[in-house]
N, C-alpha and C positions, 0 to 999 in steps of 0.2 A: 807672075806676081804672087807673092807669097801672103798667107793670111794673117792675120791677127793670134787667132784662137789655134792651136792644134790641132788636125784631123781628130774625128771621134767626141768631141765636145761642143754641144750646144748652148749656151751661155744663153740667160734670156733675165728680163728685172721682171721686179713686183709691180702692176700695174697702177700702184697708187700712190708710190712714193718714189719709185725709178732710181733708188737705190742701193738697194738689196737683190742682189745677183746668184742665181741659181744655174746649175748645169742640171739640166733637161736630159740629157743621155745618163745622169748616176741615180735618180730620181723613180720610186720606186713607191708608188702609189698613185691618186689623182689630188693631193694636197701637198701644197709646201705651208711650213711658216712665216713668217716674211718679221724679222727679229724686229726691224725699224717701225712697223705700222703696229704691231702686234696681233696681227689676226691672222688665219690659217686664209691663201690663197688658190685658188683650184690652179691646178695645170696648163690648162686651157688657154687661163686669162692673163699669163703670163707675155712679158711683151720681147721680142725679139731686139737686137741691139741695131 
């Protein structure tokens, strides 16, 4: 069964607004922005798809 997303990329949302989509593997610090909510979101708390 083939996947969705491409080997090597983890796709994950903003956990407040669920839709503002970040890849977790190009990511390169322990904060994103999350453009739709407008506040800086930890790593951590981002949510898986």
């Amino acid at each position: 069964m083939a996947e969705d997303t491409p080997s090597g990329r983890d796709m994950r949302f903003c956990p407040y607004c669920f839709q503002q989509q970040f890849d977790v593997s190009r990511i390169q610090g322990d904060r994103v922005y999350c453009e739709i909510c407008g506040i800086d979101v930890e790593v951590t708390e981002l949510v898986k798809q």
